[in-house]
VOPAGU-2260 file (C-alpha; in pm, 1 decimal, decimal comma):
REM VOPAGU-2260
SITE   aa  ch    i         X         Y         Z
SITE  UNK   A    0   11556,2    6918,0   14093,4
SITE  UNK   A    1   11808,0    7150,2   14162,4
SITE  UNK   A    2   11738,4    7494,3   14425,5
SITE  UNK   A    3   11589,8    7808,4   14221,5
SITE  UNK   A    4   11848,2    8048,3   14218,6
SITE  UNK   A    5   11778,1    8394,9   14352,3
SITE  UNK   A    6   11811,5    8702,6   14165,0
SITE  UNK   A    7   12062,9    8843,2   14384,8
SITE  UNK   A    8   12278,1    8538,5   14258,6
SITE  UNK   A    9   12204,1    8569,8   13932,9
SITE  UNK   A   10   12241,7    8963,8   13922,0
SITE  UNK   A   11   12586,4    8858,2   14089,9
SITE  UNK   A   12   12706,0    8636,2   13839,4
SITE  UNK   A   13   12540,7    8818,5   13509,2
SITE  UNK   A   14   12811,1    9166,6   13650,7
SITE  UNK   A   15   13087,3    8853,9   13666,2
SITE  UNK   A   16   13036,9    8757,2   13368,7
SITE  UNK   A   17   13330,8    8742,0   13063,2
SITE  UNK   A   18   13197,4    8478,9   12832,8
SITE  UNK   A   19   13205,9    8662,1   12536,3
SITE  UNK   A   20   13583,0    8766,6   12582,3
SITE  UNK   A   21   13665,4    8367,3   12713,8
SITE  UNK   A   22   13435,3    8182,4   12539,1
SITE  UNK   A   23   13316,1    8373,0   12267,1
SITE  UNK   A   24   13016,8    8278,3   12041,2
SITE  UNK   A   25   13267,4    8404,8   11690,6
SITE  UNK   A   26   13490,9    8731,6   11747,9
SITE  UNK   A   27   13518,7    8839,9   12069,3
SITE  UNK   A   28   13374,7    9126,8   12255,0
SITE  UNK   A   29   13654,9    9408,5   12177,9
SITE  UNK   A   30   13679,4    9550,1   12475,0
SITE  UNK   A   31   13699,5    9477,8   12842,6
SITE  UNK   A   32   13338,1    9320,4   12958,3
SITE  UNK   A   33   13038,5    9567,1   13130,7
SITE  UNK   A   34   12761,9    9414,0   13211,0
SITE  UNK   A   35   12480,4    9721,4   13223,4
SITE  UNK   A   36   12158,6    9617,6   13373,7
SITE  UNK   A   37   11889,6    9714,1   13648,4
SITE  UNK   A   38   11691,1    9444,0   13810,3
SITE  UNK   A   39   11495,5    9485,3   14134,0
SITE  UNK   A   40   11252,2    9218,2   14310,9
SITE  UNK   A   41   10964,2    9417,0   14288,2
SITE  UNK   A   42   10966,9    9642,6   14008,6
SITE  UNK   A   43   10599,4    9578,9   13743,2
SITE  UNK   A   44   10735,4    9707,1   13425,2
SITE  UNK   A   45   11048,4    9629,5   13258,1
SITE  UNK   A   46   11227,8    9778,8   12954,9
SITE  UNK   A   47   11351,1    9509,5   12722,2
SITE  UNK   A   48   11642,5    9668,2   12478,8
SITE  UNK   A   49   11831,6    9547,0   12266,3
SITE  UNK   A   50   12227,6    9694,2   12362,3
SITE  UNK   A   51   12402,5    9928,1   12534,0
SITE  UNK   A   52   12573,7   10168,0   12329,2
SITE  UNK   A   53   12924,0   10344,1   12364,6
SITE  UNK   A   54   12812,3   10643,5   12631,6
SITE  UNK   A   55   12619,1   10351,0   12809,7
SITE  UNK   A   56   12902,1   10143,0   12849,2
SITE  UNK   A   57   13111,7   10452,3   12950,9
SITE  UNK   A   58   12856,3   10533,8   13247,2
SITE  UNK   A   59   12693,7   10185,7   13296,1
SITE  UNK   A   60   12364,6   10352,7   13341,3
SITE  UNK   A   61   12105,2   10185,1   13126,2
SITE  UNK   A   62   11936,4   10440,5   12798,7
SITE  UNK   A   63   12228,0   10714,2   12970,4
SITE  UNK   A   64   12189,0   10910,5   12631,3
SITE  UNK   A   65   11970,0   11087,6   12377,3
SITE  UNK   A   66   11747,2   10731,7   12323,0
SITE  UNK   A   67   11659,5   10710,4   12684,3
SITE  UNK   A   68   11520,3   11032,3   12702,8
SITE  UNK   A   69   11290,4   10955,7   12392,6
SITE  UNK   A   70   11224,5   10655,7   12513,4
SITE  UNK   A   71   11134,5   10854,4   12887,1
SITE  UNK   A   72   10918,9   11059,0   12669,3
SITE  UNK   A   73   10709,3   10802,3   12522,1
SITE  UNK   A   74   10675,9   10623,6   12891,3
SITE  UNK   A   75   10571,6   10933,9   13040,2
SITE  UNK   A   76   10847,0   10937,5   13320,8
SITE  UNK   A   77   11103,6   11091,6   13473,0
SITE  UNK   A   78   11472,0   11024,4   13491,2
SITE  UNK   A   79   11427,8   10937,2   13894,8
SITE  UNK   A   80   11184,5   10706,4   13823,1
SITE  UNK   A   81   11322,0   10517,4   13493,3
SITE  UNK   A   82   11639,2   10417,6   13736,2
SITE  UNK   A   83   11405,9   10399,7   14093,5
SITE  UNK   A   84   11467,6    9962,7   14064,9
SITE  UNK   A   85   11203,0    9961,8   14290,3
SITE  UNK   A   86   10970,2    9995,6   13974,6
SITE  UNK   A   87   11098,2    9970,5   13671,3
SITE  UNK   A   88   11360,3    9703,4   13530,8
SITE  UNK   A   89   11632,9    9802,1   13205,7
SITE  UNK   A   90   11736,7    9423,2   13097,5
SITE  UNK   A   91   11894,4    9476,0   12736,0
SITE  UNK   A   92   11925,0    9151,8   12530,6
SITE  UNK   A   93   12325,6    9217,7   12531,7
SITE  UNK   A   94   12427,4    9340,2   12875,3
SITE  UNK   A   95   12754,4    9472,6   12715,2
SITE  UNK   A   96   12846,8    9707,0   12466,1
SITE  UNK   A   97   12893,2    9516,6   12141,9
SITE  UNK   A   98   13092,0    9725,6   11939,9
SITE  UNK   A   99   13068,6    9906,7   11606,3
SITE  UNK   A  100   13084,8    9819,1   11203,0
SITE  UNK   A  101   13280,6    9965,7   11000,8
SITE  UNK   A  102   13021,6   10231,9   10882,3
SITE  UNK   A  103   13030,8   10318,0   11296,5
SITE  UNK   A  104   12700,6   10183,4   11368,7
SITE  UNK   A  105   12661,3    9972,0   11684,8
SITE  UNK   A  106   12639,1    9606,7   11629,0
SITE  UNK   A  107   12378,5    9340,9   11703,4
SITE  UNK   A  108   12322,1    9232,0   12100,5
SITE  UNK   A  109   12623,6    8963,4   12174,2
SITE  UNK   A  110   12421,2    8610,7   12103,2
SITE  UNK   A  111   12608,3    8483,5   12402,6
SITE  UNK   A  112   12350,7    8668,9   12676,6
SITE  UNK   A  113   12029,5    8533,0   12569,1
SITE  UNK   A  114   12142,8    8222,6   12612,6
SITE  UNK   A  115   12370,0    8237,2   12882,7
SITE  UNK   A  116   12145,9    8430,2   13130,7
SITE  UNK   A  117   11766,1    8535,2   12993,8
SITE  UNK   A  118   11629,8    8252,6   13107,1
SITE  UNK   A  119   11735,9    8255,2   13456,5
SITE  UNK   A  120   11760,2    8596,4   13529,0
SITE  UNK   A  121   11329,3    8578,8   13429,9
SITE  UNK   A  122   11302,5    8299,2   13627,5
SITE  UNK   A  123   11463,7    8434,7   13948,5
SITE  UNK   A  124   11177,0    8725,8   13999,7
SITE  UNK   A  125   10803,6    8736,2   13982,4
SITE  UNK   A  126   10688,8    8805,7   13654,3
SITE  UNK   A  127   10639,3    9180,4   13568,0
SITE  UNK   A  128   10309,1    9353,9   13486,0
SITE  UNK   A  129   10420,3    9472,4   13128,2
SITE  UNK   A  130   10720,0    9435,9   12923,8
SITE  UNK   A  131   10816,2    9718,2   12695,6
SITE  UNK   A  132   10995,2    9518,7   12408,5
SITE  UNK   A  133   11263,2    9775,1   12244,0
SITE  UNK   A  134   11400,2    9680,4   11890,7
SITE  UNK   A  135   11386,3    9325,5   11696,0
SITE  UNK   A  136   11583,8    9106,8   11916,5
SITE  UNK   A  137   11389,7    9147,2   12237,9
SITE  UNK   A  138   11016,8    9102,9   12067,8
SITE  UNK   A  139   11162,1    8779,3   11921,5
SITE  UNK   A  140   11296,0    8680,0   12256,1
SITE  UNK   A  141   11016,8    8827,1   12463,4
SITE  UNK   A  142   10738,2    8720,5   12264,5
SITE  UNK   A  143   10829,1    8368,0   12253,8
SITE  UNK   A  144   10861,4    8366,1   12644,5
SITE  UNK   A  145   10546,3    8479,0   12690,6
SITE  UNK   A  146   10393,8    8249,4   12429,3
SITE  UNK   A  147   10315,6    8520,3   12167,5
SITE  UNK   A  148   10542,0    8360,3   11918,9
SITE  UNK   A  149   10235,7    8413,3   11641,2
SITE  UNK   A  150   10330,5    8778,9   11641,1
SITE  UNK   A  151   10708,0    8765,4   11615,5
SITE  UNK   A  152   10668,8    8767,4   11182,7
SITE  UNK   A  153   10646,3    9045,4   10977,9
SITE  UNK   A  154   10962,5    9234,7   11069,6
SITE  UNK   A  155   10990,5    9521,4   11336,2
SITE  UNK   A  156   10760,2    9778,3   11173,8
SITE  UNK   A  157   10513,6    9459,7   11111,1
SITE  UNK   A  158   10502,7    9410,9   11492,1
SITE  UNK   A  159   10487,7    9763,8   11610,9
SITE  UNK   A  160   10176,5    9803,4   11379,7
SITE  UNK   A  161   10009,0    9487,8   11540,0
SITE  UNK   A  162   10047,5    9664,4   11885,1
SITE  UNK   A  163    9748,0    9657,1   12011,8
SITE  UNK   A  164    9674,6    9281,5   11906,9
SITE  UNK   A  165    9993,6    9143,3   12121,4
SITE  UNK   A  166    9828,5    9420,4   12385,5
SITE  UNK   A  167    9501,8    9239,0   12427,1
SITE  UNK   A  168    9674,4    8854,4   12374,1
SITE  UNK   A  169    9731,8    8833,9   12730,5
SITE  UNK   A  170    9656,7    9036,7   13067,1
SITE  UNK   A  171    9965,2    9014,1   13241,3
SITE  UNK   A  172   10217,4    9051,1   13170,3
SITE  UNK   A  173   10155,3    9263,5   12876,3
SITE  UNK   A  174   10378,9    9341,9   12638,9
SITE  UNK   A  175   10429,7    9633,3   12426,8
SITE  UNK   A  176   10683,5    9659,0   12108,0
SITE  UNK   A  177   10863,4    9979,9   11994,9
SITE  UNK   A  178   11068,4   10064,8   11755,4
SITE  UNK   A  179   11433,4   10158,4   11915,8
SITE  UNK   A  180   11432,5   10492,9   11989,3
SITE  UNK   A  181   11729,4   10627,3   11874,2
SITE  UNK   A  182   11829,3   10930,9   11649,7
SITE  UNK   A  183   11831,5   10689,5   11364,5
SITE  UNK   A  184   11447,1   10593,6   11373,2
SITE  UNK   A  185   11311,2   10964,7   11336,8
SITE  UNK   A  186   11223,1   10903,2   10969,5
SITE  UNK   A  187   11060,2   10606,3   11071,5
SITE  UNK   A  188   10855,3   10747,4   11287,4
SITE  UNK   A  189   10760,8   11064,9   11037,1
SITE  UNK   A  190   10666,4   10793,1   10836,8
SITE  UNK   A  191   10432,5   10635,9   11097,6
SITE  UNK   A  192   10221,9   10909,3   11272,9
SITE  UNK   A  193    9991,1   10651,7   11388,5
SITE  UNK   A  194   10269,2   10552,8   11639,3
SITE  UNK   A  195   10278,0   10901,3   11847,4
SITE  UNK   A  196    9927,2   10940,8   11824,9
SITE  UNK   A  197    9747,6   10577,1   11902,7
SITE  UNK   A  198   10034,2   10356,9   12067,6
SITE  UNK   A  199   10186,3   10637,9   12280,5
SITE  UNK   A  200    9926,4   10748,4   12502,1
SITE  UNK   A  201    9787,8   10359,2   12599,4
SITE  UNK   A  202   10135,6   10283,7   12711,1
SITE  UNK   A  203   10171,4   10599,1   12876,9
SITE  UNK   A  204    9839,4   10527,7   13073,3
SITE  UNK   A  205    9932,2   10199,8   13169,8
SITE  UNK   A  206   10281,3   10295,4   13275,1
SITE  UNK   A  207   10134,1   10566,4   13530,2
SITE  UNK   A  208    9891,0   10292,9   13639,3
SITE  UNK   A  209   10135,0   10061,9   13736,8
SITE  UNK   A  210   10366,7   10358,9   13884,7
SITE  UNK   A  211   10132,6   10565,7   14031,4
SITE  UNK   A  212   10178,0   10958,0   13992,1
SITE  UNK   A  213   10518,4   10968,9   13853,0
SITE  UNK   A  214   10486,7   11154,8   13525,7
SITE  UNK   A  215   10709,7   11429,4   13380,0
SITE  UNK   A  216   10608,6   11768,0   13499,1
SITE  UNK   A  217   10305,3   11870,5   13249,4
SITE  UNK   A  218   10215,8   11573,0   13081,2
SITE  UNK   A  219    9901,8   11379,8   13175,1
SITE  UNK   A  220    9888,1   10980,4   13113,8
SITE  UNK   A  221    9735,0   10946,6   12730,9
SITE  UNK   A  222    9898,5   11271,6   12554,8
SITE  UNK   A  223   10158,3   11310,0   12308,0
């Protein structure tokens, strides 16, 4: 059997990485590679998107735009402590931007990464506490590594809804599923109250469990 790798190698070679411009699964990636991600040893919760998007690939800071600070507002966190890798992980399906349609809208996660490095890059580090699974690729992905594969039908709003069944399949590590949070998915989320008011504040509590007392200035762990 060959030696585990460590995650500093595989951190090392995911940054290196060109596949999809070299050895591209179709079309290639059109533009130069980025590989965005933040991956620490000991960080409990990690955020499981689905792609970085153009002002993320122009920064390579993971959720550097108007989604991340939704998505710090349903966590219950701050913007120090959403990039502390100490404890919390961003590991997007794609690592790299993958470009827009025609219609401008950003396209589906590069299938190269999943395949290429999900495995190993989970296999190099303890396992978290919870996963926060962010959009349709990473609950299929996520779900089937953790052996919740039962759940993955049903479509995004289908899995979001059965929340707090994947919550109580397994104690650690949990996972959660959300709906992405960009500008796109307000109506969807008008449409679902239920979300904001039920899912929200359990994740929120759990996240300043595992964190300790790192919550935006005025808002307690289980408020909207």
């Amino acid at each position: 059997m060959p030696p585990a790798e460590t995650l500093d190698a595989v951190l090392a070679a995911i940054r290196a990485c060109r596949a999809c411009v070299e050895h591209p699964r179709g079309a290639p990636l059109p533009h130069a590679p980025r590989p965005v991600l933040h991956v620490g040893p000991a960080s409990r919760l990690l955020i499981a998107g689905q792609a970085p998007g153009t002002k993320v690939h122009a920064s390579g800071i993971s959720f550097d735009d108007a989604s991340g600070e939704r998505l710090r507002h349903w966590l219950g966190i701050d913007r120090a402590t959403f990039y502390d890798e100490t404890r919390v992980a961003v590991a997007a399906m794609g690592f790299c931007f993958p470009g827009q349609d025609a219609k401008g809208g950003d396209l589906p996660p590069r299938r190269e990464c999943a395949g290429l490095w999900h495995d190993r890059l989970f296999a190099a580090r303890a396992p978290f506490d919870l996963v926060v699974a962010v959009g349709a690729a990473s609950q299929a992905y996520h779900l089937k590594r953790l052996g919740l594969e039962r759940f993955a039908g049903g479509g995004l709003t289908g899995r979001v809804a059965r929340w707090r069944e994947i919550w109580e399949a397994r104690q650690a590590p949990r996972l959660v599923p959300l709906p992405h949070p960009s500008w796109r998915n307000t109506g969807w989320l008008k449409k679902h109250p239920w979300f904001e008011a039920e899912l929200v504040p359990v994740l929120r509590a759990e996240v300043a469990r595992l964190l300790g007392p790192s919550l935006m200035p005025g808002l307690d762990p289980g408020t909207q």
